[in-house]
N, C-alpha and C positions, 0 to 999 in steps of 0.2 A: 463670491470673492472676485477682485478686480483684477482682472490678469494686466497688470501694466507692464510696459515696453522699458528697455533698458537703452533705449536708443531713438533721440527724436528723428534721424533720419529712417528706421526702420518705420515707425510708426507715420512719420509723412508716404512712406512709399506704400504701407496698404490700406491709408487713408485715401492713397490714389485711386487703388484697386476697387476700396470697399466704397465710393464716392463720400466719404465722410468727413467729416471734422475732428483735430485733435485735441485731446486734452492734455496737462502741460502741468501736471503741478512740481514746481517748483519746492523744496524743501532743506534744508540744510541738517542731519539727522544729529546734530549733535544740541539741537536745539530745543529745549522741551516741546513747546509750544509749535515747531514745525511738525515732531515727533506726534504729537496728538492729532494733527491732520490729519496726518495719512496712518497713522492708527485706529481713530478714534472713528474721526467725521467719513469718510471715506470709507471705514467697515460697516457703514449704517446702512441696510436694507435700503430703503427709500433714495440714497446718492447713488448706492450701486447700480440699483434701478435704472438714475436719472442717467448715469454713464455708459447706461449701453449704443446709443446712437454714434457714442465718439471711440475713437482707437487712443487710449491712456497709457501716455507714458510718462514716468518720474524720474525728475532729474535731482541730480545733489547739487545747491544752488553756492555751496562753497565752491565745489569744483570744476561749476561752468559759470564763475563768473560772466564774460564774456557772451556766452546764451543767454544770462540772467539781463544783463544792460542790451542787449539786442531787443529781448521782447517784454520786456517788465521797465526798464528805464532805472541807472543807478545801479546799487547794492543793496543785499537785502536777503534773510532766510525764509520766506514762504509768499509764496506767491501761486496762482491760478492763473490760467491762460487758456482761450480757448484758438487754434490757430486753421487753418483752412490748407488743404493739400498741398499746395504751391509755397504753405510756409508763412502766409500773409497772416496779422494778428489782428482776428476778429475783435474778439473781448479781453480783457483783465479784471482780476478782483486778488488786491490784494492783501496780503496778512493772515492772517484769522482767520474764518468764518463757520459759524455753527450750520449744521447738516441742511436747516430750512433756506439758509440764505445762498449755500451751494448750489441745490435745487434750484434755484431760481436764479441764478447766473446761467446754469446750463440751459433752462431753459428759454431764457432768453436770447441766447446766443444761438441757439437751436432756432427758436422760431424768427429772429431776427437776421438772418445771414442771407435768407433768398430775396429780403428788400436791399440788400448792401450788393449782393449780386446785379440786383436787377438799376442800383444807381451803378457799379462798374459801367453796365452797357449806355451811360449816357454820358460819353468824356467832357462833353461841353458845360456842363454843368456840376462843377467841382464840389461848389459850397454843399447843394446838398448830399454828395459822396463822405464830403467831411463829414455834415451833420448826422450821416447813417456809423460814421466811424465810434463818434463821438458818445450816439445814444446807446453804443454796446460794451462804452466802457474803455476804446482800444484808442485813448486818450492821445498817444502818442504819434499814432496814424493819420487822427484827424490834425494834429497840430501842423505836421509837413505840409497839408495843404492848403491850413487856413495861411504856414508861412509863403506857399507859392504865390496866393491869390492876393493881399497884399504889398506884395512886391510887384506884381503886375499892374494893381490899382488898388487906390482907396476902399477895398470892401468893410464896410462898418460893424457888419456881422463877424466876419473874421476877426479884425481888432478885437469886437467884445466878445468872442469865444476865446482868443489868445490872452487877454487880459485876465482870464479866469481862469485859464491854464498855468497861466506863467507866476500868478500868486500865489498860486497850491505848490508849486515848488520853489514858493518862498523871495523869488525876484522880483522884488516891489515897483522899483524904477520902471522896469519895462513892462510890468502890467499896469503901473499908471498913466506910460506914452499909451498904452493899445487905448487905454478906456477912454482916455482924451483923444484920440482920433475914433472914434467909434461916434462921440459922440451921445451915447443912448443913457438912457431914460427907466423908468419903471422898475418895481422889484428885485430883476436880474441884476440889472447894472449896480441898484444900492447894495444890495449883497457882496457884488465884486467888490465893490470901495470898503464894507465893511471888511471883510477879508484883506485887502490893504491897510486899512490902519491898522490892524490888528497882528501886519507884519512889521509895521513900522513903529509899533509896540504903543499906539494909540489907543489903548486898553479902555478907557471910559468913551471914549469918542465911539467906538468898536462898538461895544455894547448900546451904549444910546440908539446905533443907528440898527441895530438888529430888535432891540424891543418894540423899536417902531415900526417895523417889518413884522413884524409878530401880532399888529395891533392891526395893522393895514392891509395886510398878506397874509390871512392865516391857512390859504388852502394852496400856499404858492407853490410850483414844483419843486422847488431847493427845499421846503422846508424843512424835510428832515434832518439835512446837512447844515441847516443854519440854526435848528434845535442843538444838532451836535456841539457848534460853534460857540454860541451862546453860553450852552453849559460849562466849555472849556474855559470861556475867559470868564464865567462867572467863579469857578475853581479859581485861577490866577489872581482875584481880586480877594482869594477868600471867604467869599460867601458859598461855603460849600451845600448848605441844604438847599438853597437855589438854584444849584449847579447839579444834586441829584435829585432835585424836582422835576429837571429839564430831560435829565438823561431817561428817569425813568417816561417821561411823558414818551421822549422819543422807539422808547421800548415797548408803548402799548402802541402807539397810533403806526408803527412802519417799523414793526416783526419782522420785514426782509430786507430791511437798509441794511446798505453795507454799511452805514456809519454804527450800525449794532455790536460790532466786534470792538472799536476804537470807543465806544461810549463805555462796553464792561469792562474795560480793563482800566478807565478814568475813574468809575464808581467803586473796581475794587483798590484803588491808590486812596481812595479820598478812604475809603474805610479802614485801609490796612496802611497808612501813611510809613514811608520812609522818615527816619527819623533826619532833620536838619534838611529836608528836602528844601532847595530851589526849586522859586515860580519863575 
């Protein structure tokens, strides 16, 4: 059983003692779906396991809003966090997620934290302190200082890491200025453009340029996320057996993507359809 903390500052203070890291979940208990979290996934042998390196405490995500937009970004009933003594947020993984994909956020955040240590000790070189932010999920972290770097000079890396930030929270305009000063080319970048049209409700455009990423890039690092993607606007267009051809494909080939929680519950809409639903 999890002994979790009733108090993020108790748990950062013998996170200090214990030199560990904290775990953070977020939950709103009036919510089914948060309610299964930390009932269901979280009572499972193998996450209990995965939790013993960090000091766990849970928070009510109604009643610390405020905590919730500090370390999660927005509003929202369930979130994970993994956060480091001092408070600083390592990782995020939000929503959902089934026992296997828990495990493997913790462990990554586990075994990725002494590389993010070890770019802290080199100030001079931001971008890749971002880039260690970034690849743990602590999305938010890395954005302040792709916006430092930026403002200081033309970094092109930045722009096209902020262009793909700023899309995913649905800001089109400003992630089409990043990608246009970015300048860049290749797989990443057409992904980000897909993902802008697809904010700008470019729906065919959107799709054309992801099959053709699919055709071109089949072993790309996004692909799971653009498998997710794919399925999503192929749903919106209607063609649902395409849309759970895709989701399921992303279900065999990347069992630990986070886009695994947000693809089941697309699959079980398309099965169990709201009636008079808006695309």
């Amino acid at each position: 059983m999890i002994e979790w903390r009733d108090s993020l500052e108790v748990a950062l203070t013998q996170a200090k003692r214990r030199r560990a890291l904290v775990l953070i979940l977020f939950a709103s208990p009036d919510r089914p779906v948060a309610r299964k979290m930390g009932e269901e996934v979280f009572l499972s042998p193998a996450v209990e396991q995965a939790t013993q390196p960090f000091v766990p405490v849970k928070v009510d995500a109604d009643k610390e809003a405020e905590l919730f937009e500090r370390v999660i970004g927005g509003r929202g009933a369930l979130a994970t966090a993994v956060l480091d003594a001092g408070g600083d947020v390592v990782s995020v993984l939000t929503g959902y997620a089934e026992p296997s994909t828990v495990i493997a956020f913790l462990e990554q955040a586990r075994q990725g934290y002494p590389r993010l240590q070890a770019a802290r000790r080199r100030p001079k070189d931001q971008l890749a302190l971002a880039e260690q932010y970034l690849s743990l999920g602590s999305s938010r972290r890395a954005e302040e200082i792709y916006r430092a770097l930026v403002a200081r000079s033309p970094d092109k890396v930045a722009h096209e890491r902020l262009a793909r930030l700023t899309v995913l929270r649905g800001r089109n305009l400003e992630a089409r200025a990043h990608l246009e000063a970015a300048q860049a080319g290749g797989p990443r970048a057409l992904f980000t453009e897909a993902l802008i049209l697809s904010v700008e409700r470019r729906i065919d455009e959107a799709v054309a340029l992801l099959e053709r990423l699919e055709r071109d890039d089949s072993r790309g690092a996004d692909r799971d996320h653009r498998l997710f993607v794919l399925g999503s606007l192929r749903h919106e267009l209607k063609a649902d057996p395409a849309a759970l051809a895709l989701f399921e494909q992303l279900r065999r080939e990347f069992p630990r993507s986070r886009w695994i929680a947000p693809a089941a519950e697309q699959i079980g809409h398309i099965k169990n359809p709201v009636p008079d639903h808006p695309h």
